[in-house]
Backbone bond lengths (Angstrom), bond angles and torsions (degrees), N, CA, C in turn:
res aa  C-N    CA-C-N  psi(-1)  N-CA   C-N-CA  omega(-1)  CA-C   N-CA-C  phi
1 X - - - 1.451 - - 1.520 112.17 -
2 X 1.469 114.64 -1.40 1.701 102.38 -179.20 1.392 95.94 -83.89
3 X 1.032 141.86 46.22 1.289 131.75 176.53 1.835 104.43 -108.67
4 X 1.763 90.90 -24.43 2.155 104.71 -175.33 1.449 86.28 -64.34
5 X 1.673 107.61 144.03 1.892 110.79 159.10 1.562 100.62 -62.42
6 X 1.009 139.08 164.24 1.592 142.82 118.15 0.939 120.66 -8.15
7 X 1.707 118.83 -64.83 1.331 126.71 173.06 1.762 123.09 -25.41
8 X 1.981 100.04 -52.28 1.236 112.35 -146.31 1.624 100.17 -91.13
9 X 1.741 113.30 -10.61 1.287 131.28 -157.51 1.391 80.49 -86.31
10 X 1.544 114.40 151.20 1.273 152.53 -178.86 1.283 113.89 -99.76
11 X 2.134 129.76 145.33 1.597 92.61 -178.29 1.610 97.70 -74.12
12 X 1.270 142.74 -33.95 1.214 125.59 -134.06 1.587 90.70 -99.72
13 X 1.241 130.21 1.00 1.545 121.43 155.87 1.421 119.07 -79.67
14 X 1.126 105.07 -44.92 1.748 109.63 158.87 1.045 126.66 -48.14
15 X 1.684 125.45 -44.63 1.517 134.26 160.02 1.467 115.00 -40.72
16 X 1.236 110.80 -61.28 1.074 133.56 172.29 1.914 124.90 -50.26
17 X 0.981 115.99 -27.96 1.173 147.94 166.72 1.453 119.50 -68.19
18 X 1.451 96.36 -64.81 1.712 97.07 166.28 1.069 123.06 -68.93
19 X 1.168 104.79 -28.75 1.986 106.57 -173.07 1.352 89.42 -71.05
20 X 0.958 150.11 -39.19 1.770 148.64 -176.01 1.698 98.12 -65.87
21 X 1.107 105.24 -55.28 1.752 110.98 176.34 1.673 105.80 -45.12
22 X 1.164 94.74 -64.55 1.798 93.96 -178.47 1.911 112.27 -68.79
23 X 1.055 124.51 0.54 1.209 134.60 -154.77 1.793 77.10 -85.61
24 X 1.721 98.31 -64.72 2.110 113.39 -146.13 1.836 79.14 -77.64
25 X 1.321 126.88 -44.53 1.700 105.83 -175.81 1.481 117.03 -51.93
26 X 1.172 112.53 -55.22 1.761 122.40 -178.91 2.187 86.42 -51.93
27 X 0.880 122.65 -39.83 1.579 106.81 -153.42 1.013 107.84 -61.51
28 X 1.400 143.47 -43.50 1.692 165.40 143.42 1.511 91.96 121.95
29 X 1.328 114.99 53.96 1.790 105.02 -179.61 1.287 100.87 -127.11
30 X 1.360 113.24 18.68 1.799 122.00 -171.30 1.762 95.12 -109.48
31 X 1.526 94.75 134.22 1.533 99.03 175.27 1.799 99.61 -78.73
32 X 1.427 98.83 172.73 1.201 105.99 -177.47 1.438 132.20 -73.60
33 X 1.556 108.11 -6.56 2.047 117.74 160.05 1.347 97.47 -84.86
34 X 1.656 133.39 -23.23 1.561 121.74 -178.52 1.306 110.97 -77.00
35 X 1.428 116.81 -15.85 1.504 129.60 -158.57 1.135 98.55 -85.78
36 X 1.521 120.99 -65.29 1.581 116.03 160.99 1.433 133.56 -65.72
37 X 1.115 105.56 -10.96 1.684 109.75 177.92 1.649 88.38 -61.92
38 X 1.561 118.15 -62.02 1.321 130.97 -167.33 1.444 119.55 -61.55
39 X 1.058 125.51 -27.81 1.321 148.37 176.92 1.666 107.14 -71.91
40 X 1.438 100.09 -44.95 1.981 103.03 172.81 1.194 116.89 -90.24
41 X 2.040 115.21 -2.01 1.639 91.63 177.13 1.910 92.91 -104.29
42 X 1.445 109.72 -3.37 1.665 110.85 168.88 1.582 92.22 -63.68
43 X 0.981 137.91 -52.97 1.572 134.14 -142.62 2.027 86.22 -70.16
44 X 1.527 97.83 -55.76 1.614 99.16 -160.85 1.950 99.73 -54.38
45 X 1.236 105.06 -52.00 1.643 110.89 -155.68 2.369 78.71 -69.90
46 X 0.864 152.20 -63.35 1.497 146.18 -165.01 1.876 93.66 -37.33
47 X 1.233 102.90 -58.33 1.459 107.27 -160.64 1.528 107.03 -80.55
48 X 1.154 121.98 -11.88 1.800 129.07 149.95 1.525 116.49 -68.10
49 X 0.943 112.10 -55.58 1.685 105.56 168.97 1.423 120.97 -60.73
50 X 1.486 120.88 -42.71 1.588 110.12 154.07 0.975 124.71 -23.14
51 X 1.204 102.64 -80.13 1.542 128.44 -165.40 1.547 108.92 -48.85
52 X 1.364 106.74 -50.83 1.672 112.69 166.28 2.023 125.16 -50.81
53 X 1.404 83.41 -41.52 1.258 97.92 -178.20 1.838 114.72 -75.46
54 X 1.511 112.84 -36.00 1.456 111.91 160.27 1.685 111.66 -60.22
55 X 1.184 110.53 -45.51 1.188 99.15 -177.32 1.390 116.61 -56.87
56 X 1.397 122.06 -44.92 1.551 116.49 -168.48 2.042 103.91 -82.40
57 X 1.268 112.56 0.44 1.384 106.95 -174.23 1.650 90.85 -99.97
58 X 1.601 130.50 -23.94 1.601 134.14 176.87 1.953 90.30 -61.18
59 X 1.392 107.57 -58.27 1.632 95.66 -170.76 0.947 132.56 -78.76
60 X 1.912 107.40 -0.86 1.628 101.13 179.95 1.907 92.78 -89.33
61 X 1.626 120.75 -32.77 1.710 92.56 170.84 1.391 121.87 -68.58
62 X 1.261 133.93 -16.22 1.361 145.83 -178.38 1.771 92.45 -49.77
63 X 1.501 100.87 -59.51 1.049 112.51 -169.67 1.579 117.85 -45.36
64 X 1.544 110.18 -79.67 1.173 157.34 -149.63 1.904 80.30 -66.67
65 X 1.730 122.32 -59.51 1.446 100.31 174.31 1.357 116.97 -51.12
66 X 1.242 147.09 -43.67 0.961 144.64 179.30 1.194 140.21 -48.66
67 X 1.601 104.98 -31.78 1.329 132.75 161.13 1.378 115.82 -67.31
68 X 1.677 103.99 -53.59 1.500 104.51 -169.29 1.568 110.28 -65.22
69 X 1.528 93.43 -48.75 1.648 92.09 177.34 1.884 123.29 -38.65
70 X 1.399 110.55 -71.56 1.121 132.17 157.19 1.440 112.10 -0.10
71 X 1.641 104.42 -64.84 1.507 130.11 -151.56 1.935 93.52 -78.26
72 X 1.427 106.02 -49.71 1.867 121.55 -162.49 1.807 83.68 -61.78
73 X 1.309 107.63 -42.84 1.712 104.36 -165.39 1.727 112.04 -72.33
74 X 0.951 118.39 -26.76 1.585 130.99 160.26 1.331 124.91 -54.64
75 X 1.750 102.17 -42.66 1.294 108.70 -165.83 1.819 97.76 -86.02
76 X 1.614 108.25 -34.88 1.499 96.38 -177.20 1.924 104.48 -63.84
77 X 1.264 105.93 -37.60 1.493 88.62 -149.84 1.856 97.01 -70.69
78 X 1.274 109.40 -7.15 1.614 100.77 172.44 1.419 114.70 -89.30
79 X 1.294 99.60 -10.55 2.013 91.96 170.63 1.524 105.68 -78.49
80 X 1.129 128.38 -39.21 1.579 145.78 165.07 1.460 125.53 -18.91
């Protein structure tokens, strides 16, 4: 699968991905270039889901100010 960009990777295929990654490390049936092969595409797919995951936690406050703001400005002009 290191062949998918990042870009094109999904989080919950990536999730999915690692949990398979951690699945064959825990198994101890990986030689020791599979161990690190596996170990560096855990590192890449961990730090893809971050990154995904900052992003969607940047747009839920993007959001959520917008709302709140919105909402605080409603509520003053009805105390008014």
């Amino acid at each position: 699968m290191a062949g998918k960009t990042q870009k094109a990777l999904s989080f919950e295929a990536a999730v999915a991905e690692l949990e398979q990654v951690v699945v064959d490390m825990e198994s101890g049936k990986l030689s020791l270039e599979e161990s690190l092969a596996a170990y560096q595409r855990g590192a890449e797919l961990l730090a893809h889901c971050r990154a995904r995951l900052d992003d969607a936690q940047q747009q839920v406050r993007v959001l959520e100010e917008g709302v709140l703001k919105d909402f605080v400005d409603g509520a003053k002009g009805g105390d008014v």
